[in-house]
Residue, then its C-alpha position, 0 to 999 in steps of 0.5 A: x350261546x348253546x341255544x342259537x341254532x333254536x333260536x336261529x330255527x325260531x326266526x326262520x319259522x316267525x320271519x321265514x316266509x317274509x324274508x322269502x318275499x322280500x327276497x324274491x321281490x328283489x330278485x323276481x327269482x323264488x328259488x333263488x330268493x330262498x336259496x339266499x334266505x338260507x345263505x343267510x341262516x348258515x351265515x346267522x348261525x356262524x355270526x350270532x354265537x359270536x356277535x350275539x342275537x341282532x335286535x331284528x333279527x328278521x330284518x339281519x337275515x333279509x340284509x344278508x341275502x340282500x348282499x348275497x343277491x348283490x354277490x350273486x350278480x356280481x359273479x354273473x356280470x350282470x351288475x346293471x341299475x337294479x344293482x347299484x339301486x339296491x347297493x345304495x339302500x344297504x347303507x341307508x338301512x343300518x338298522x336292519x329294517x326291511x321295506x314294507x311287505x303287507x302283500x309281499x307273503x301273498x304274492x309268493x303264495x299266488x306265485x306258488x300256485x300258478x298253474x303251470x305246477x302241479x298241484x303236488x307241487x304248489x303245495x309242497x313249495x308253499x308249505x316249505x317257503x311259507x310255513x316254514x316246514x321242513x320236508x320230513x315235516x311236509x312227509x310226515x303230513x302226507x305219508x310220503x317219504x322225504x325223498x318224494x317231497x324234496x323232488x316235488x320242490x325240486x321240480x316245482x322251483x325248476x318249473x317256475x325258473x324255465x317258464x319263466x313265472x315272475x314273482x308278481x302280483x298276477x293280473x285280476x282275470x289270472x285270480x280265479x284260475x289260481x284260487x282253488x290253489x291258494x286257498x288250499x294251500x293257506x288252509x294248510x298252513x293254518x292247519x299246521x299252525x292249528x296243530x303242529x305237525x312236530x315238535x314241542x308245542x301244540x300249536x302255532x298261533x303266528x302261524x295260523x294268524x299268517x294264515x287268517x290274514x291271508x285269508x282275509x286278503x283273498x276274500x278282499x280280492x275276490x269279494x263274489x268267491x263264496x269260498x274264500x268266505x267260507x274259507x275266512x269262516x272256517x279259520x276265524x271260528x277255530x281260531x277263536x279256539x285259541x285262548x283256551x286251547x292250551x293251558x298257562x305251560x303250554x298243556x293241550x286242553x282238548x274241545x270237551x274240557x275248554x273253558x268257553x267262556x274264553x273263546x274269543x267272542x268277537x271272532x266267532x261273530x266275524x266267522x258267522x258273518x264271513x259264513x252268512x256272506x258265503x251264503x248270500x252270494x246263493x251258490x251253495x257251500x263248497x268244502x270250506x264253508x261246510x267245514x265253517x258250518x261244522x265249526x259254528x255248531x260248536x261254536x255257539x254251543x253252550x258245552x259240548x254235551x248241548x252241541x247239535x251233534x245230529x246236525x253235525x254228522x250231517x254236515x259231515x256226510x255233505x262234506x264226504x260227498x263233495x270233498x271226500x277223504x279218510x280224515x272226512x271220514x274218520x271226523x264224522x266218526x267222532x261225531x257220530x260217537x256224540x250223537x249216536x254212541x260209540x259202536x256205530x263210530x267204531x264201524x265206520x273207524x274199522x273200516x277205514x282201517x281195512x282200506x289202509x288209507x290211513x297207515x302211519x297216522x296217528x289219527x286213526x288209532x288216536x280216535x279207535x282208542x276213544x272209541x273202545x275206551x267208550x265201549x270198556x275194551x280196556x286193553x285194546x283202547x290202551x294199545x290203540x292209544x299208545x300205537x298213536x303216540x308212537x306214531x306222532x311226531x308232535x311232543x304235545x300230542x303224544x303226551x297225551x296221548x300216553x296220559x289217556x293209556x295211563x289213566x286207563x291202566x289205573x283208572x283209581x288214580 
């Protein structure tokens, strides 16, 4: 069984993160619980060669690190009643079921984000137990070497271990002060699973839909927080992108080619009413809520040559003001190509280049590349797209990226 090892990868990146939160709700120790559910990976990839692939696979690793945990508090001597509770149902569970987890993932998110971390921190430890990134992938989306991401997690686990942070539901007057925390860091991980970081496919939908679901329970939590709206607006109305964001073989199919009529309609109507209640709560609209408004336009936009293209670069403008960023920028640039052609983008682009803050994405060189293409500047678009491809690290993204240089090399193909 050649494949097991992907195989092994392919249910720590669907499981992973409930495998965490079961494990932690067990032991109360994050660290610990992701030191267990790693435990059990090695010990996958040594049993499912030889036993084969367990029906439930996620369940088979949680009842492993069970057992770990169990081991674990044997060699400590703290053998005690949580130990005999937990050895009784190991027997019970013969068929590898875990117990019910609805609110387990978020727990871990909100204990990730407790105060007492840095902001650098809850967000390398989310993404690396939640989404299941490794740490060259989290580098890779900050432009920080490995070595930065791997102390960040260090210090962060440290920190949760010596103040003693349980893995608990913090109390309802805790929420706010967490919540800027929370809402980044499941933005993120819709994010990668809008557009995956690395690898073969495009894009995770389980894991953007583990994003949205999160999202929709922090709303609940805090109904008067117009930003966790905006927030559920935001991934609703991209996520209602998904059924033709890609072709049957998994082939990227960028916005301006999208079928529309396979947008799911549905969703775009829930994203519109997470946004008008964002709105009704009448404390304006923080960065996720102008990101939702952003993503509206096209949403109800018959093609994008009828998309409000205009009031879009205004948005734009709003968001770089309160929330700025290159990529802020480097999206009003797009947009300011559809509305007002290529050469005033290119401005904005070009700067962003001499600042630097952009070095090693692909991003940047992905959009000049457009841009100069636009502007019939053949050779220069071409290697500004290929620069871009040899920059992500996402298979996906970068065989487009080289079909876009071809087509421009023999533009009567």
């Amino acid at each position: 069984m050649n494949g097991i090892p992907a195989r092994v990868d392919a249910v720590w990146r669907i499981d992973g993160a409930r495998v965490v939160a079961t494990l932690a709700k067990l032991t109360g120790d994050v660290g610990l619980a992701e030191d267990l559910a790693q435990e059990a990976l090695v010990e996958a990839l040594k049993q499912w060669p030889r036993d084969g692939v367990p029906e439930n696979p996620g369940g088979w690793l949680t009842a492993v690190g069970k057992r770990r945990a169990i081991d674990h508090w044997r060699r400590r001597e703290r053998l005690d009643d949580r130990y005999r509770a937990i050895a009784a149902t190991l027997d019970e569970a013969a068929d590898d079921r875990w117990e019910p987890i609805d609110d387990d993932v978020l727990r871990l998110v909100f204990t990730a984000c407790h105060p007492a971390l840095s902001r650098e921190g809850q967000v390398a430890l989310t993404l690396r137990i939640v989404a299941g990134l490794s740490t060259a992938e989290i580098a890779r989306m900050y432009f920080v070497p490995v070595a930065t991401v791997q102390q960040r997690i260090v210090r962060a686990k440290k920190t949760i271990a010596e103040a003693r942070i349980p893995f608990a539901s913090p109390e309802p007057s805790e929420w706010k002060e967490r919540l800027a925390g929370v809402l980044g860091v499941v933005y993120l991980v819709f994010t990668e699973g809008y557009a995956a970081t690395s690898g073969r496919e495009w894009m995770r939908a389980d894991l953007a839909n583990e994003a949205l679901r999160l999202g929709r329970m922090v709303a609940a939590l805090l109904p008067r927080e117009p930003e966790a709206h905006g927030l559920v607006a935001l991934m609703e109305l991209q996520a209602a992108r998904f059924p033709a964001r890609t072709r049957p073989d998994g082939t990227p199919v960028l916005l301006t080619e999208q079928d529309r009529t396979r947008w799911d309609r549905a969703q775009i109507t829930r994203g519109r009413a997470a946004l008008a209640r964002c709105d009704s709560l009448g404390r304006g609209r923080g960065p996720y809520a102008l990101q939702a408004a952003i993503a509206e336009c096209h949403a109800v936009a018959p093609s994008a040559a009828e998309t409000d293209w205009d009031r879009i670069v205004v948005l734009y403008e709003a968001l770089g003001r309160i929330a700025p960023s290159p990529v802020v920028e480097l999206n009003r640039a797009a947009a300011v190509s559809m509305a007002t052609g290529p050469a005033n983008a290119l401005r904005i682009a070009d700067d962003l280049a001499a600042q630097g803050t952009l070095r090693g994405s692909h991003l940047l060189p992905s959009v000049r590349g457009e841009l100069l293409a636009q502007l019939g500047r053949t050779d220069e678009a071409v290697a500004e797209l290929t620069a871009a491809a040899r920059l992500t690290a996402n298979e996906r993204e970068r065989d487009v990226l080289l079909a876009k240089a071809a087509r421009l090399r023999t533009p009567h193909a």
